[in-house]
C-alpha positions, 0 to 999 in steps of 0.5 A: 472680150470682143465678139471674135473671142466670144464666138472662137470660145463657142466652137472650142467648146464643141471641139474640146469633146472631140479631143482626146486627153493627150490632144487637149493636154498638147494644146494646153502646153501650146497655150503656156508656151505663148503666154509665156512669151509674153507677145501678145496683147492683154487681150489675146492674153485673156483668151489664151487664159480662158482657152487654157481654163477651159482645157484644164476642166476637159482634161480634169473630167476626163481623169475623173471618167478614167479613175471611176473606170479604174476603180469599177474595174479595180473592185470588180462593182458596176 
């Protein structure tokens, strides 16, 4: 990955906290719909794909958060 990448990887990982699950889920459907077309260099491809990976990790931590809350809420236990 050049230098461009690295750095674009960088900031979207201090942008990904500031998401909200329904942006980061909007982004990542955005990240399939331009792989799937399949008009991008290899490397471009590569990048989408980590952008990708690092948006699914975001959004499976923010379901974990939101399912310990349910269920602390749900048994009435801190």
């Amino acid at each position: 990955m050049d230098r461009k990448h690295e750095l674009a990887m960088q900031n979207d990982s201090h942008t990904l906290e500031s998401l909200s699950f329904e942006e980061a889920m909007q982004q990542l459907e955005q990240i399939v719909t331009q792989l799937e077309s399949g008009e991008q260099t290899l490397q471009e491809t590569l990048f989408l794909y980590q952008k990708g990976q690092a948006l699914v990790q975001y959004c499976l931590r923010l379901l974990e958060q939101a399912e310990l809350t349910v269920r602390k809420l749900s048994d009435g236990k801190p």
